[in-house]
C-alpha positions as CSV (number, residue, x, y, z in Angstrom):
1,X,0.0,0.0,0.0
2,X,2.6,2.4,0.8
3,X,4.4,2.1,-2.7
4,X,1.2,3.2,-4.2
5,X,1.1,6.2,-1.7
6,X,4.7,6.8,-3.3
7,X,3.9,6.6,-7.0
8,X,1.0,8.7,-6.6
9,X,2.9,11.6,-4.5
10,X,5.7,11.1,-7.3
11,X,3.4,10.9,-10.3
12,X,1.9,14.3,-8.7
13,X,5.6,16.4,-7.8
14,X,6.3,15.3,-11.9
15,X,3.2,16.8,-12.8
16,X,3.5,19.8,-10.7
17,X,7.4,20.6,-12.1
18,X,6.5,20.0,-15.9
19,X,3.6,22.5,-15.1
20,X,5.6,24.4,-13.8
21,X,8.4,24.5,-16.5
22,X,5.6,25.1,-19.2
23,X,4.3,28.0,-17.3
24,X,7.7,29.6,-17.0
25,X,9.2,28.6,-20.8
26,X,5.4,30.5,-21.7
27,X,6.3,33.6,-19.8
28,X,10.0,34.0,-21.1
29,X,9.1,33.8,-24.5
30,X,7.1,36.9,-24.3
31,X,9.9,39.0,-22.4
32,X,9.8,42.6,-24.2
33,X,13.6,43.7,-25.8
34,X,14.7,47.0,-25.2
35,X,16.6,48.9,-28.1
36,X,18.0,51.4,-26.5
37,X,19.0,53.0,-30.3
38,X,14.9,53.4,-30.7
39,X,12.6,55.0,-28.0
40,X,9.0,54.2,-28.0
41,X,8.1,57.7,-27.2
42,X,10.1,60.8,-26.8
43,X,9.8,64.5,-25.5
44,X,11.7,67.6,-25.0
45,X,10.7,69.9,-22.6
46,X,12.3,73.0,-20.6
47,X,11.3,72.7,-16.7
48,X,11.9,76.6,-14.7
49,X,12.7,77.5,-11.2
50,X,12.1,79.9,-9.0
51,X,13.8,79.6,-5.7
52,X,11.6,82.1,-3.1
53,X,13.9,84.3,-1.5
54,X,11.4,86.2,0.8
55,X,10.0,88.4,-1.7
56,X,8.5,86.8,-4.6
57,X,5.7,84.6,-3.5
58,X,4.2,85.4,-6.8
59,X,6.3,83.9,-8.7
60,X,8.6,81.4,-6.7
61,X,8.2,78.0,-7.8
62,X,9.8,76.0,-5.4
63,X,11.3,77.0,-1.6
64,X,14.6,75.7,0.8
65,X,13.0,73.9,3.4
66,X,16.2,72.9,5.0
67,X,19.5,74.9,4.4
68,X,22.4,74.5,6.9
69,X,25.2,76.9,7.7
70,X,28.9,76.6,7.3
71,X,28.5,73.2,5.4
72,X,31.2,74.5,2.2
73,X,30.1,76.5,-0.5
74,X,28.4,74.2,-2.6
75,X,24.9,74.3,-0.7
76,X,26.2,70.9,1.2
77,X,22.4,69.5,2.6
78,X,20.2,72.2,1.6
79,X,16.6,70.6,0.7
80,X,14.1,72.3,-1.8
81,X,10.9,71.4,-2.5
82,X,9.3,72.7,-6.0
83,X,5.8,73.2,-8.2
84,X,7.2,74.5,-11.4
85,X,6.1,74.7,-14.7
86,X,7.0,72.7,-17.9
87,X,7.0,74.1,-21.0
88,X,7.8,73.3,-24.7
89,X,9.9,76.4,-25.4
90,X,12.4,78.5,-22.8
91,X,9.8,80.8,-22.0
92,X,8.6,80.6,-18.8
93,X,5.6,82.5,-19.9
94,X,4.7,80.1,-22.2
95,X,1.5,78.0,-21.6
96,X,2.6,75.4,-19.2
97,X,1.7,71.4,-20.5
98,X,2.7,69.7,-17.3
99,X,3.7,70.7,-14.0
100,X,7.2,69.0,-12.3
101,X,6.8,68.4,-8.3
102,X,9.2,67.1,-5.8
103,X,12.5,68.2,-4.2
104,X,16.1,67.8,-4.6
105,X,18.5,68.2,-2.6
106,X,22.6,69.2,-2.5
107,X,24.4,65.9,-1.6
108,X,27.9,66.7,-2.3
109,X,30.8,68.7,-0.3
110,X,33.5,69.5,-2.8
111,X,31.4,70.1,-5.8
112,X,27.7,71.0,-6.9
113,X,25.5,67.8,-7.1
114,X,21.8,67.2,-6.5
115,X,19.7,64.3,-6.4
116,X,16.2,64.9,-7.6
117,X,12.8,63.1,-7.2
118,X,10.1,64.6,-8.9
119,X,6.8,64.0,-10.7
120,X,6.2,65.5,-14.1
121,X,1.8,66.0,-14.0
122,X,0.4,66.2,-17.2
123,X,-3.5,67.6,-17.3
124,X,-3.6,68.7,-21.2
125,X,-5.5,67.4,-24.2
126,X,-2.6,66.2,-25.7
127,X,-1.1,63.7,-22.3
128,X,-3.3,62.9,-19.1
129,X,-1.1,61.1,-16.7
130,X,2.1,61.2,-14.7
131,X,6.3,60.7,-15.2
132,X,7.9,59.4,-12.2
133,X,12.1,60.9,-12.2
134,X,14.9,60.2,-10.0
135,X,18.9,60.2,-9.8
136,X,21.8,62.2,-9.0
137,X,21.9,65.8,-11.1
138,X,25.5,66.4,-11.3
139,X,25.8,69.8,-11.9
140,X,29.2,70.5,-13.7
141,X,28.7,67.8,-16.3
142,X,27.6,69.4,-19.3
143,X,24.4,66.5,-19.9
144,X,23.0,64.5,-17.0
145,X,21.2,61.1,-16.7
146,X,18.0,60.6,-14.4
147,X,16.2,57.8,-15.3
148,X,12.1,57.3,-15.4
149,X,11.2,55.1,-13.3
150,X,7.3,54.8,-13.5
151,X,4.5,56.7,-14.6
152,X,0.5,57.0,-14.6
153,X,-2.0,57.3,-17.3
154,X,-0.8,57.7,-20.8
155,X,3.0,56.7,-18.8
156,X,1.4,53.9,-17.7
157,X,4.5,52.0,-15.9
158,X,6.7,53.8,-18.6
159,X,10.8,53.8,-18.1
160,X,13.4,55.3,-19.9
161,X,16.2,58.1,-19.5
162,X,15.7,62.2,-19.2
163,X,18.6,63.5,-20.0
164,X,18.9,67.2,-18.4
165,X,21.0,70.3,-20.3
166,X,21.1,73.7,-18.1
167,X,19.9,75.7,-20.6
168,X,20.1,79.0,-18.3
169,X,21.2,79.4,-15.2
170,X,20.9,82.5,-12.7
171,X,22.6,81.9,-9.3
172,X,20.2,81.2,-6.7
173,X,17.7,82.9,-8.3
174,X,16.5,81.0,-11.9
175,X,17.6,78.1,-13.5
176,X,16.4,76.4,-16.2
177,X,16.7,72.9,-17.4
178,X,16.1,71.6,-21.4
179,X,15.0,67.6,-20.3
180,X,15.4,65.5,-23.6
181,X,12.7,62.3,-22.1
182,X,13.2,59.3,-24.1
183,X,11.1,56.1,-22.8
184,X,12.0,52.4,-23.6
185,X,9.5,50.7,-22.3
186,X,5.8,52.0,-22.9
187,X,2.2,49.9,-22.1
């Protein structure tokens, strides 16, 4: 009787690891390649800040929550939190399609670096939906990397690169930033 019992449980782990191995031969064949020569969709853009400096509430698009003293002279833990406007062109005047929110931060004592996290919110007839950015803005590198890591509504789960070019840059004041948004993988 017990031989039975073991040709039975045997017949039944057999059965259960060719099920398995046709379920998971089913799902690799359908794995999505990336060419990362050929974006499925891509954007330019020009995002603009504002930093508020106590007397432009009007017009300040993003504010230093945190900014430490005597850290060095390249803004060494200061934390800013922004709402600023995306446009197609470098006027900041121009009708705005999306809106980028989230904060960076300076991460770096012996040079200028950020490290950004921010949500590009797109309300127009042409996109509905969100962008999801992260990664380390470094500053004195003519082009910089962030990737896109997620994304809402027409982004749905979307990834890819945004490349960032300071296109003008003001001080503390104004800077603006050309992002060149290519995405690899689009649902």
């Amino acid at each position: 009787m017990s031989s039975l019992v073991v040709k039975q449980l045997f017949k039944s782990l057999f059965s259960f690891f060719l099920l398995g191995l046709l379920f998971s031969d089913t799902v690799l064949s359908f794995r999505k390649t990336i060419d990362q020569k050929k974006p499925c969709k891509h954007f330019s853009f020009y995002f603009h800040d504002i930093l508020y400096d106590g007397d432009n509430v009007a017009n300040a698009t993003s504010a230093a929550i945190v900014s430490p003293p005597g850290l060095g002279n390249f803004k060494f833990g200061k934390f800013v939190i922004f709402d600023g406007p995306i446009t197609m062109d470098r006027n900041y005047l121009s009708k705005p399609l999306a809106r980028a929110q989230g904060f960076y931060f300076y991460d770096m004592k012996m040079d200028f670096n950020a490290w950004f996290c921010y949500t590009l919110v797109f309300n127009s007839t042409e996109h509905k939906g969100t962008l999801n950015i992260m990664g380390a803005d470094l500053m004195m590198e003519p082009t910089r990397d962030l990737s896109v890591v997620g994304g809402t509504g027409d982004f749905f789960m979307a990834r890819g690169i945004a490349t960032f070019v300071t296109d003008l840059f003001q001080g503390a004041k104004y800077f603006r930033v050309k992002m060149d948004i290519k995405l690899y993988d689009c649902y």
